[in-house]
Structure formats: C-alpha cells, structure tokens
C-alpha positions as CSV (number, residue, x, y, z in Angstrom):
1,X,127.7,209.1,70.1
2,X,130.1,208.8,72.5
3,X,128.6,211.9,74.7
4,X,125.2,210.0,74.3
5,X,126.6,206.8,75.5
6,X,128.0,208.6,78.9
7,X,124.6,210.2,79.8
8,X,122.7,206.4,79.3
9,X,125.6,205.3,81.9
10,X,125.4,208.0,83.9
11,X,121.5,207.3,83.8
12,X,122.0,203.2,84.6
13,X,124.1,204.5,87.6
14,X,120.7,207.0,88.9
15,X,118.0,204.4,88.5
16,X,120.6,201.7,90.5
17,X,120.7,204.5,93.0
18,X,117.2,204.8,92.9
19,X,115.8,201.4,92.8
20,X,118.7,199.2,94.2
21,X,119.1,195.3,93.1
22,X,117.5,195.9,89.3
23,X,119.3,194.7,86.1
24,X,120.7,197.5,84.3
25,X,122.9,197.2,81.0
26,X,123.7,199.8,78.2
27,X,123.8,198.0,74.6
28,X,124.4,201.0,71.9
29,X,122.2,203.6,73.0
30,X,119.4,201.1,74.7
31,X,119.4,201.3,78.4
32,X,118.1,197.8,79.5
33,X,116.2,197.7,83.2
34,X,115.1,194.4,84.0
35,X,113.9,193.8,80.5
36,X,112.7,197.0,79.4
37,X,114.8,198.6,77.0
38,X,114.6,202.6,76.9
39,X,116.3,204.2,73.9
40,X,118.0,207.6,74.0
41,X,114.3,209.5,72.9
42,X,112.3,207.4,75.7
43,X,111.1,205.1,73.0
44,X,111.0,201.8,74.6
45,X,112.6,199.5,72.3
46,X,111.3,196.7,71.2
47,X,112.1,193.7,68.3
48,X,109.2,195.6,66.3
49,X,112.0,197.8,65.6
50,X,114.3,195.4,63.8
51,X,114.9,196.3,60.0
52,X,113.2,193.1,58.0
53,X,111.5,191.7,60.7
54,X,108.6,188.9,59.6
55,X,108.1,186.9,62.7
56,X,107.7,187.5,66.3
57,X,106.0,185.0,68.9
58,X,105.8,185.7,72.4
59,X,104.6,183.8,75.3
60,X,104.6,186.2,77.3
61,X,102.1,188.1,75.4
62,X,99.0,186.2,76.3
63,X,96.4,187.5,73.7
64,X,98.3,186.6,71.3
65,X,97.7,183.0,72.3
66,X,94.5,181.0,71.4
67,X,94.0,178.2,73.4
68,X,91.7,174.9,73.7
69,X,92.4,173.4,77.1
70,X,95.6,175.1,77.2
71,X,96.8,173.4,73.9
72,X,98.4,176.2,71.5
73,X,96.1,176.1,68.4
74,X,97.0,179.6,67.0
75,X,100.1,181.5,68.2
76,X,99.8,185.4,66.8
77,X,103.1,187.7,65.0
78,X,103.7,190.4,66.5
79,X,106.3,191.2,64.0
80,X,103.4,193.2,62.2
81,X,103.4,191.8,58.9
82,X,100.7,189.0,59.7
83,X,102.5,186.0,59.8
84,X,100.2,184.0,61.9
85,X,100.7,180.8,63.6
86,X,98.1,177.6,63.3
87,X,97.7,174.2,64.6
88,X,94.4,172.9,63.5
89,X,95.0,169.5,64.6
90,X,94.6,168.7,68.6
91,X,97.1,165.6,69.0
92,X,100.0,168.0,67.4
93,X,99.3,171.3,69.5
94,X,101.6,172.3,71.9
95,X,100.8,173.4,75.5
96,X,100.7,176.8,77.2
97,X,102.3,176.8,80.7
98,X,101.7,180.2,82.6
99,X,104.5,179.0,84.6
100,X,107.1,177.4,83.5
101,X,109.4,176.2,86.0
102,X,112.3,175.6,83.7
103,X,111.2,178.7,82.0
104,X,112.2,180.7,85.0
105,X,108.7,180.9,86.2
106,X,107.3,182.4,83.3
107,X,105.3,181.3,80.4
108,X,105.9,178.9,77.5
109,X,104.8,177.1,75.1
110,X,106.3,173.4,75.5
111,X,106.1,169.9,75.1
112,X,106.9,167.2,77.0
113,X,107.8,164.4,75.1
114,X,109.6,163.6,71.7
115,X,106.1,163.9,70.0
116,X,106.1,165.8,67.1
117,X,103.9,169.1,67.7
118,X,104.4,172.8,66.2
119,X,102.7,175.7,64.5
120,X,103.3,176.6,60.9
121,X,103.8,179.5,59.7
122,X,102.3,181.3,56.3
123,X,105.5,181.2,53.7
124,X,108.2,183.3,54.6
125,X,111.8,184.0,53.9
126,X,114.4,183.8,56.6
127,X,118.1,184.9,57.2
128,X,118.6,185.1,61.0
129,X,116.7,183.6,64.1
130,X,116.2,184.2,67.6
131,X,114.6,181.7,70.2
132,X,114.5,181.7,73.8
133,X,114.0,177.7,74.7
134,X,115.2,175.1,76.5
135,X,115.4,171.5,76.0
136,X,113.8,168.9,78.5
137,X,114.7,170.4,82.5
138,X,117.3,172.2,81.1
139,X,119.8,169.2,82.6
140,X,120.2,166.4,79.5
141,X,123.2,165.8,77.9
142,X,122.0,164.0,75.0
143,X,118.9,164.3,73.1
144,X,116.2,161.7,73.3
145,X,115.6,162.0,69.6
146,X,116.2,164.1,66.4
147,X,114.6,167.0,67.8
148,X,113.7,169.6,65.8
149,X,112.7,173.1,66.9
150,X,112.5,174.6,63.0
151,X,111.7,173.0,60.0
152,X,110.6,174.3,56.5
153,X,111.5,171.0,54.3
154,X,112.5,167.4,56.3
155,X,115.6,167.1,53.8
156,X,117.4,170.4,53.9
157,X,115.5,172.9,55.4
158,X,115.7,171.9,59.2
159,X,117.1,175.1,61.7
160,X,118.1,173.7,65.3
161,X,117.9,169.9,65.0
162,X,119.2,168.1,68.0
163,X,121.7,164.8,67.0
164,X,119.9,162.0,68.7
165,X,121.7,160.4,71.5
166,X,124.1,163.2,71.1
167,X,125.0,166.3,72.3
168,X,125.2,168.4,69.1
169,X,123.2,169.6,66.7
170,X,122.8,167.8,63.4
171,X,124.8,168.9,60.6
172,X,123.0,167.7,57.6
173,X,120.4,168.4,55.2
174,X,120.5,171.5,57.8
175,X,120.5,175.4,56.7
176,X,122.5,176.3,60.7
177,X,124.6,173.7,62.0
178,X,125.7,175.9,65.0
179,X,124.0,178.6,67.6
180,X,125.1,181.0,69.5
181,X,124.2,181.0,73.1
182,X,123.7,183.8,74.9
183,X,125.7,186.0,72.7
184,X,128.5,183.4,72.6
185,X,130.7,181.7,69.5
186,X,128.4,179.8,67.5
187,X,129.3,176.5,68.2
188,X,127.5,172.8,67.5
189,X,127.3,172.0,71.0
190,X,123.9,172.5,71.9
191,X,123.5,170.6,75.5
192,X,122.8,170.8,78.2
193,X,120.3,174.2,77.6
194,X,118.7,175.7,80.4
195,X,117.1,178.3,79.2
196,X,118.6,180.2,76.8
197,X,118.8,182.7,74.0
198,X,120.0,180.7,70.8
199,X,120.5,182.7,67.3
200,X,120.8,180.7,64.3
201,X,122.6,182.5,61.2
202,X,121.6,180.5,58.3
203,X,123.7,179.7,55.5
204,X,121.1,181.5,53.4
205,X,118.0,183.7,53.0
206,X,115.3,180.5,52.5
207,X,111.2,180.7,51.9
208,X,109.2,178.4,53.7
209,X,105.8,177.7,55.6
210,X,107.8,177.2,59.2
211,X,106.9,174.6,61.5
212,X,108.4,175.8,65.5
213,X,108.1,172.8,67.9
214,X,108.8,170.2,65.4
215,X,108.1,168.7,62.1
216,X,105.3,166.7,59.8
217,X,107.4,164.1,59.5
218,X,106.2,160.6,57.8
219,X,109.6,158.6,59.0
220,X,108.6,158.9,62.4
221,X,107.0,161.4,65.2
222,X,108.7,161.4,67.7
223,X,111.3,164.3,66.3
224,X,109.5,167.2,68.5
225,X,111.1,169.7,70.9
226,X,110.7,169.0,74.4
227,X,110.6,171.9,76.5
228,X,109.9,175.5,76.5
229,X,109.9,177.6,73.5
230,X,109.1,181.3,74.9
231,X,110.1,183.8,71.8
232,X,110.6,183.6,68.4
233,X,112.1,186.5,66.5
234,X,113.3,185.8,62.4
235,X,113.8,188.3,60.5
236,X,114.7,188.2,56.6
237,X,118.1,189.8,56.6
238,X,121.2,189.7,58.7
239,X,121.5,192.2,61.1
240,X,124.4,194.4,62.1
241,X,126.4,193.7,65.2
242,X,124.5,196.2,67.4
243,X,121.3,194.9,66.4
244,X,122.2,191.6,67.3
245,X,123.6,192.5,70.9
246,X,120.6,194.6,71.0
247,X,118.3,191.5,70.4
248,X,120.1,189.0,72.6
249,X,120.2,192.2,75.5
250,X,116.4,192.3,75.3
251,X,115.2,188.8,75.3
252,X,117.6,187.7,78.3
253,X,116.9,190.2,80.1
254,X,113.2,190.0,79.6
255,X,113.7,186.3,80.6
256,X,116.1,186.0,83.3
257,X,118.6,184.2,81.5
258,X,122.3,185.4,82.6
C-alpha cells in the first residue's frame, strides 16, 4: 500500500508537470484531477462505487433531469437501485439553473425563496448523507426561516434544518443536529454556506419517502431551502474513514469548492 501510494504521488507530480495549474490530490489510492478521480487500475471512481449506496442526484448530469419550463418535476438516482425523484405538482417544483452563479457557474437545482419545494423519494433507509448546497448567495448569517433541506417525518425525521433567525441548525425532533463542512468537525454552525460539501451522520439508520428541498408541511410553507442543491449522495450504512475522504475529495473537487 504504501509503494502504491508513492507511484499515485509520483503520478500527481507528472500530470502537474504535464498540464500546469490543474487540481491534483491523492485520497487512498484515488488520484483526483480537477474532479475526476482515477483509481490505481484506471477505473475512474465514482460514488457508484460506495458500499450501500441507495441515492445519488446530480445536477450536473442533465439527463437525469426532467424539466417543464425549467421547473424540476423528476430528478433521476444514479445510485443504481432506482430510487427516483418526483414532483408532480408545479407550484412545489424546484428550478434548474444551468448556471448557477453561487453554484460556481455550474448547474443546480434551487430555489429562491423560503417556499416549500422538493422531490420525494420512493422509501428508503438512510445512515449517512452527502450534499453539495448552499444557502441563499452563500453570504446570510441567519436563516430567513426553518429551512429544511431533508425531511422524512415533520416531527423527528428532519436532516439539515436551519434554526430560523439563527445561525445553527435546529436540534430537535432532528435525526443530525451537526454537519461537517468540507471534511471538517461536525459542528451546529451552519452559516454563512457558500457552497459547500455538508455530510450528515445520522443518529440512526431511518426508512423514509425523502423529501430534498423542503418539506409538506401543513404549519406553514415557507420552511424550503433557498439556494442550490447540486448533489445528493445517502447511502444506508456508515462508511469507513477513507470512503468518506474519498466522497468529500470527489464532490469538491468536481465542484470547485476549496
């Protein structure tokens, strides 16, 4: 392992050589250039690859969108085990923005308002999540609402629910009170996000038809995520340490985040 891990650094050195200003990174054995990971094999790497994996959406992956007017009303897995996305009603579809200027310049699906819009997900069972999103322009330091980004059950099965008027992230009735940003300490301090690369460790493996973007919520709707959402990835047990540096290595670089 650790010969193999010498001849992916001596490779990140050659293609830096070769091809100048590109991100490169070694995570394991994964080279990362500007997104693409290559594994020791030439298999490019991908979150396909991720033991338990039952959800993967990808904005960046346009057929995998269907649109109306550039409203989201199916969003497709890619995780391979056909957990598609719906929205069959038009006022609660969010929009696709091929370029997303606080998405970096590339594509999302977003909101922008505190109205309550999402795709649901068939039932499935959860342990860890991965989103790349930011909230608002990336600048707020409170939240304009309670807003939500997962939700299985409004009581106790809410993932990523912004305290409103707050900087935090709400801490009941939750099943992650904390994210980890970028790789970072989990923490409960969610703004300001630019774009980023949160992971949600749950408190426990949970089933549910997922709604991403926001909630059904008879209290209120105005509880939606505003901004980008750009990648999903949950799958239904925790991963190892190098799987998880491998998953956060991939998505920011694929997205620009540093």
């Amino acid at each position: 392992m650790k010969r193999l891990s010498l001849i992916l650094a001596a490779l990140a050195a050659l293609v830096v050589a070769a091809l100048g200003d590109w991100t490169i990174g070694v995570v394991g054995n994964v080279v990362q250039v500007e997104g693409n990971a290559i594994q020791a094999g030439g298999a490019a790497w991908t979150p396909a690859d991720l033991p338990g994996l039952v959800l993967w959406l990808d904005a960046s992956d346009y057929s995998t969108l269907a649109l109306s007017n550039n409203y989201v009303a199916a969003w497709a897995d890619k995780s391979g085990a056909g957990n598609h996305t719906t929205q069959a009603t038009l006022a609660y579809r969010r929009v696709y923005k091929a370029s997303d200027a606080v998405a970096n310049g590339l594509p999302s699906v977003s909101s922008d308002d505190t109205y309550i819009r999402w795709v649901t997900t068939p039932s499935l069972t959860i342990a860890q999540v991965w989103v790349v999103a930011a909230y608002k322009d990336g600048l707020d330091s409170t939240f304009d609402s309670y807003a939500i980004l997962m939700c299985g059950d409004k009581d106790t099965g809410r993932i990523g629910m912004g305290l409103n008027r707050q900087a935090t992230w709400y801490a009941s009735g939750v099943l992650a009170s904390t994210a980890s940003k970028n790789g970072g300490t989990p923490s409960s301090t969610a703004l300001p996000l630019p774009l980023t690369c949160l992971r949600f460790d749950l408190s426990s493996a949970t089933t549910y038809a997922w709604q991403i973007g926001g909630y059904d919520n008879p209290v209120g709707s105005d509880r939606g995520w505003q901004g980008p959402i750009c990648e999903v990835v949950c799958v239904d047990v925790v991963q190892t340490p190098a799987a998880v540096a491998q998953v956060e290595a991939y998505l920011m670089a694929k997205w620009g985040i540093e």
